[in-house]
C-alpha positions as CSV (number, residue, x, y, z in Angstrom):
1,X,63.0,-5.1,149.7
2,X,65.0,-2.4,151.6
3,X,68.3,-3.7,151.4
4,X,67.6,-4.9,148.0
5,X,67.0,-0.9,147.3
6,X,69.7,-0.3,149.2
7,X,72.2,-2.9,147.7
8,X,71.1,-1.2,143.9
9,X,71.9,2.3,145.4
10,X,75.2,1.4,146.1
11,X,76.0,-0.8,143.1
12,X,74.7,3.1,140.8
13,X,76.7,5.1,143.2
14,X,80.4,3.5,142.5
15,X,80.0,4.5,139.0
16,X,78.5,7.3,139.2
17,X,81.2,8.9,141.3
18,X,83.6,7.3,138.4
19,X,81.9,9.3,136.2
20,X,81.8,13.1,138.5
21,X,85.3,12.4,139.6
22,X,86.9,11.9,136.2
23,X,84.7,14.9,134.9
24,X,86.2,17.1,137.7
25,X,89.4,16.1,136.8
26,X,89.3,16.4,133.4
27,X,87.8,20.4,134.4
28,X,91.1,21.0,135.9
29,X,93.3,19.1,133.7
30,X,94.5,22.0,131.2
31,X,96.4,23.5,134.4
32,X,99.3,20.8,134.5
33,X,99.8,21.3,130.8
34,X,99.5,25.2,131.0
35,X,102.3,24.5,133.9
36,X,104.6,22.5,131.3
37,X,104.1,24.7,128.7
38,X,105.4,27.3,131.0
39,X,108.0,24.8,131.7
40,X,109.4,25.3,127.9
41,X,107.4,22.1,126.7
42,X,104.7,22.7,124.4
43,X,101.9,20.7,124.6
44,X,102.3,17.8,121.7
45,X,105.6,16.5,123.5
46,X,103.9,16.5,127.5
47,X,101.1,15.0,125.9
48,X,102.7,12.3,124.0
49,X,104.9,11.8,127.6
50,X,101.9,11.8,129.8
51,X,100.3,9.7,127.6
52,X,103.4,7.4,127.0
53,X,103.2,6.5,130.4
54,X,99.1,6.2,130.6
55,X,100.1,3.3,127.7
56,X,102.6,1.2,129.8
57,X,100.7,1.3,132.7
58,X,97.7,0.3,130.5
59,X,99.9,-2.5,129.2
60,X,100.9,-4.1,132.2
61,X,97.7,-4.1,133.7
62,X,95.6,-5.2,130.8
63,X,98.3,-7.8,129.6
64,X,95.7,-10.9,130.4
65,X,93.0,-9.5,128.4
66,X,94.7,-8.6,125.3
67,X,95.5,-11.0,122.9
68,X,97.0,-10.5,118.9
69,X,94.0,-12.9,117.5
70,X,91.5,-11.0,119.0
71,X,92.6,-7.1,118.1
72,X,93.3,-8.3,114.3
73,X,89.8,-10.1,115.0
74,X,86.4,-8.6,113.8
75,X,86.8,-5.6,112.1
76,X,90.3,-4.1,112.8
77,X,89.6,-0.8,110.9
78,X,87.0,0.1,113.5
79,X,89.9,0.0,116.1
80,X,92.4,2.4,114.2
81,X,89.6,4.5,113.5
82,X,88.9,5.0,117.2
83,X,92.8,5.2,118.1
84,X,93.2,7.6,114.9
85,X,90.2,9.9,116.0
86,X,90.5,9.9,120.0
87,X,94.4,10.7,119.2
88,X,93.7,13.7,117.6
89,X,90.7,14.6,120.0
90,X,93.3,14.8,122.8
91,X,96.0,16.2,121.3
92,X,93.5,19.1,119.7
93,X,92.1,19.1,123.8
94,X,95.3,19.7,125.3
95,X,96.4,22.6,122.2
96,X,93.3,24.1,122.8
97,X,93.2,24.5,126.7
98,X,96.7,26.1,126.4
99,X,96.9,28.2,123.6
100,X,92.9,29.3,124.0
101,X,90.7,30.7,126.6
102,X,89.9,27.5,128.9
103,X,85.7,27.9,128.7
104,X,85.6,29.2,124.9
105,X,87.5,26.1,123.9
106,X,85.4,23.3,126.5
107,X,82.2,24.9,125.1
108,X,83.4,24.2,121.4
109,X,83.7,20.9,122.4
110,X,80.8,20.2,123.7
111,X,79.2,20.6,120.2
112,X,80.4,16.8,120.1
113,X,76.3,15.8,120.6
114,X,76.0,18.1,117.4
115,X,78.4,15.4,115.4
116,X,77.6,12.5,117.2
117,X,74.1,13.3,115.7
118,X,75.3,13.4,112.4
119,X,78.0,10.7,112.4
120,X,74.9,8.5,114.4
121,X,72.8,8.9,111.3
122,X,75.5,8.0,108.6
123,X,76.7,5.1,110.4
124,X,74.7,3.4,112.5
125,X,72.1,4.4,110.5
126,X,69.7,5.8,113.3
127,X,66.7,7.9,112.8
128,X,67.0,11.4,113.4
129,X,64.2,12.4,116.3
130,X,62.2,15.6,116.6
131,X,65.1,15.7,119.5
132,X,67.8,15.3,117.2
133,X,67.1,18.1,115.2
134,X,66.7,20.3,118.5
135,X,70.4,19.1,119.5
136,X,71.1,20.4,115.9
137,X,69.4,23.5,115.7
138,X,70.6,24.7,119.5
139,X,74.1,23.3,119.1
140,X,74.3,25.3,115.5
141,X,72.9,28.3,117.0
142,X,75.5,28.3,120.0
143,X,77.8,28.1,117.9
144,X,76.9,30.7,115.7
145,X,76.5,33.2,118.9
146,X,79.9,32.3,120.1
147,X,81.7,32.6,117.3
148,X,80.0,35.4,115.5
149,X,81.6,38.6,114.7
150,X,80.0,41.7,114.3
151,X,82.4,43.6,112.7
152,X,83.6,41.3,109.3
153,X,80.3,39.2,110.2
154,X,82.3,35.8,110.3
155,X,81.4,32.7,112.1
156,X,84.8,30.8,111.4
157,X,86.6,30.1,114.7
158,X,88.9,33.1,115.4
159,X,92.0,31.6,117.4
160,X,94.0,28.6,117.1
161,X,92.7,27.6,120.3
162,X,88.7,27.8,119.0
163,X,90.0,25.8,115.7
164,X,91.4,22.9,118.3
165,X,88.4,22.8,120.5
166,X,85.7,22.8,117.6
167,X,87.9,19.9,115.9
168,X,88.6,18.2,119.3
169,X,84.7,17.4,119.7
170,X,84.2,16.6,116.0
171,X,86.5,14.0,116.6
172,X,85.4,12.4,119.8
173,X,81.8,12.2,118.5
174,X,83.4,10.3,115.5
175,X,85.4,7.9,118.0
176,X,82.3,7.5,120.0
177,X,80.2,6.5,117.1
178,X,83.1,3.9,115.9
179,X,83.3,2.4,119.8
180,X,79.3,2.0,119.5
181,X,80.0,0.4,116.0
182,X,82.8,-1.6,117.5
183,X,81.1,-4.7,119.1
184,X,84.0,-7.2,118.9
185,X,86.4,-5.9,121.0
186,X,86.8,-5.2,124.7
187,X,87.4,-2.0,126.5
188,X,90.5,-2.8,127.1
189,X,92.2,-3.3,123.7
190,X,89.9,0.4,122.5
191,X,91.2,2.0,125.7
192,X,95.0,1.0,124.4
193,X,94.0,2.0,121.1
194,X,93.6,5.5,122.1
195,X,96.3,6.1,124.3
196,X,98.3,4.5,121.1
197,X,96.6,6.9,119.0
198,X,97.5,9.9,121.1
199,X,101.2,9.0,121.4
200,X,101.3,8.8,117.8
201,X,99.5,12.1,116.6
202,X,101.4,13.8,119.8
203,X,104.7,12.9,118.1
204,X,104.0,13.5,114.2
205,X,102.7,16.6,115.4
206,X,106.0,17.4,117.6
207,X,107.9,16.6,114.1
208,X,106.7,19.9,112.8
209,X,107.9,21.6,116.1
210,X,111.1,24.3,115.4
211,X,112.8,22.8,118.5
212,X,113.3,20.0,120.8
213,X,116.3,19.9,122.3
214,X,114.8,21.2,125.4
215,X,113.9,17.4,126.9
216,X,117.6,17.0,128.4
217,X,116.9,20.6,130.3
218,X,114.0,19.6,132.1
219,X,114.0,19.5,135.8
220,X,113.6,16.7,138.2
221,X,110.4,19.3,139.5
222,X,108.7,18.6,136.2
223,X,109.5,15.2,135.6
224,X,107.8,14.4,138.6
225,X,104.6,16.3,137.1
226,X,104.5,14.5,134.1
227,X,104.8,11.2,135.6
228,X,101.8,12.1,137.7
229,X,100.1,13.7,134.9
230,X,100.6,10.3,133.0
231,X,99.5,8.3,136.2
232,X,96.3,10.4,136.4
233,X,95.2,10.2,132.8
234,X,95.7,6.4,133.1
235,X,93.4,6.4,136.6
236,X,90.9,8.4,134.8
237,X,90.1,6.8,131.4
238,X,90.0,3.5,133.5
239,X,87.2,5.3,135.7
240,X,85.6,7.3,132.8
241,X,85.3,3.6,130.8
242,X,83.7,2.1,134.4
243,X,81.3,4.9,134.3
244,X,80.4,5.3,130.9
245,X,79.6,1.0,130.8
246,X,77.1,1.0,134.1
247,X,75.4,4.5,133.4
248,X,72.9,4.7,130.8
249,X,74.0,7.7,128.0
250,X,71.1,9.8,129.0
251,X,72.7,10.0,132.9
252,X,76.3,10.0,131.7
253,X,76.0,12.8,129.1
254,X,74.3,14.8,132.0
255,X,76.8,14.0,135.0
256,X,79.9,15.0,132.6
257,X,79.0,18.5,132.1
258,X,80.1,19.0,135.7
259,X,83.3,19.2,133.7
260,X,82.3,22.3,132.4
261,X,81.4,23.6,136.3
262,X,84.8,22.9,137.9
263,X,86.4,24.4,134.6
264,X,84.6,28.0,135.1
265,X,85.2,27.5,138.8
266,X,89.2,26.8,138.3
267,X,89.6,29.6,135.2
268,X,88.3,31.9,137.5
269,X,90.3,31.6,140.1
270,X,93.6,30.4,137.9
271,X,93.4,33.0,135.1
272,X,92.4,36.5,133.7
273,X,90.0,35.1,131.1
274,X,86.5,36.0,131.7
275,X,83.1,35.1,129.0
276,X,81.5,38.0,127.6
277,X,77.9,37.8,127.5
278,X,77.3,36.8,124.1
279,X,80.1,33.6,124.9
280,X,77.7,33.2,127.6
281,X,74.4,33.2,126.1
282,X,76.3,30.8,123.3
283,X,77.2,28.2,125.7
284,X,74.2,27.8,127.5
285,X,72.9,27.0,124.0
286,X,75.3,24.5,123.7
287,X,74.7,22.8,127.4
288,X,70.5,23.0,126.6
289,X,71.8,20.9,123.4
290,X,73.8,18.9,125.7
291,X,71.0,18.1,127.7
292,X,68.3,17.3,124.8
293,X,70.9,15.1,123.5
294,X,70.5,13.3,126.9
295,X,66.5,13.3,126.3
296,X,67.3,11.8,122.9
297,X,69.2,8.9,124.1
298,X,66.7,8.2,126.8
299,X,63.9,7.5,123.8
């Protein structure tokens, strides 16, 4: 009975420590981008590189299990919905960590449970719990204290960076709910679809950019950090997908807020931005909602 205890422990543990390691990583993965931007490459073109090369490295691994009859198969639309949506979450991810203060713009995107709520109700068609309307009424009132100004009395986002981190979880609840929808195809061919989906808003969004004849000027320095930017994101949606199949929603929704841990930890130490206390008071709104939201998928 021991070993038999002892075997299960083991076969949790691997991905569990998917799941922590890839939300640590993705806690310190607006530093690299901060670095290129600094580099004279805004974020739309390093993340349409980085993920460029999370794609080919997705394609040469996952060659066996993809196949033309089975991605046109089922319902296609569900697929470029989920590439569509988890493009733009990433790009709006990436935008936001640069051009915003790190904590402000992770804590706008962790209203996702808020929208995944909502998007879970229209459809899938699930009934909303006593819990579901706690995630709502926390998540909304988060919100509201983070955003709130006291001065015009407006609780519209105030920076570009707020605008991208409030849209960037509105759209990965929306991708989440399609992947739930999405029965017929495997993680592999959604996992391509994103990185697909990211290349391609990174790029329509780099056509609007004033300039970008600075990709012959970049070093051999920073080519090396985008190829292991692009390596890393590849490692890590691999290990996030691992996690997020062999850990119940309840545990995995719990275990990735560390991301929001290593993120204070490395803005701290990294940057000048600091939370005022009403930022703070908003986001531990939005973690309690978080955590409910974890309560709710346990039921």
């Amino acid at each position: 009975m021991l070993t038999k205890q002892n075997k299960h422990n083991k076969q949790n543990l691997l991905p569990v420590t998917a799941l922590l390691g890839g939300a640590a990583i993705w806690g310190l993965l607006w530093y690299p981008y901060r670095l290129l931007e600094h580099a004279e490459i805004s974020g739309s073109v390093a993340t349409a590189m980085t993920y460029f090369i999370a794609l080919l490295l997705g394609l040469a691994s996952f060659r066996k299990d993809l196949r033309i009859s089975h991605i046109v198969g089922g319902e296609p639309y569900l697929l470029f919905g989920i590439g569509l949506c988890a493009g733009w979450t990433n790009l709006a991810y990436v935008l936001g960590v640069i051009h915003g203060e790190v904590m402000r713009v992770l804590l706008l995107f962790y209203l996702a449970p808020l929208w995944t709520v909502v998007f879970s109700r229209l459809l899938l068609k699930e009934k909303l719990s006593l819990h579901g309307y706690l995630v709502m009424a926390l998540s909304l009132s988060g919100a509201a204290t983070m955003l709130w100004v006291p001065e015009s009395g407006s609780l519209l986002p105030a920076s570009f960076g707020d605008w991208m981190g409030l849209s960037a979880g509105f759209m990965f609840a929306l991708s989440n709910v399609m992947s739930r929808k999405d029965q017929y195809h495997n993680i592999q061919s959604k996992s391509v679809a994103v990185w697909i989906g990211v290349v391609l808003m990174a790029l329509i969004y780099s056509l609007f950019l004033p300039d970008l004849s600075i990709l012959g000027d970049i070093s051999p320095d920073v080519y090396v950090l985008l190829l292991g930017l692009g390596v890393t994101i590849f490692v890590l949606s691999v290990a996030v997908q691992y996690g997020l199949t062999h850990v119940p929603a309840n545990r995995a929704i719990v275990i990735m807020l560390f991301e929001l841990v290593v993120a204070a930890v490395a803005a701290y130490f990294l940057t000048d931005e600091a939370m005022t206390l009403k930022e703070w008071v908003g986001g531990a709104m939005i973690v309690s909602a978080s955590l409910f939201s974890a309560r709710m998928n346990r039921e």
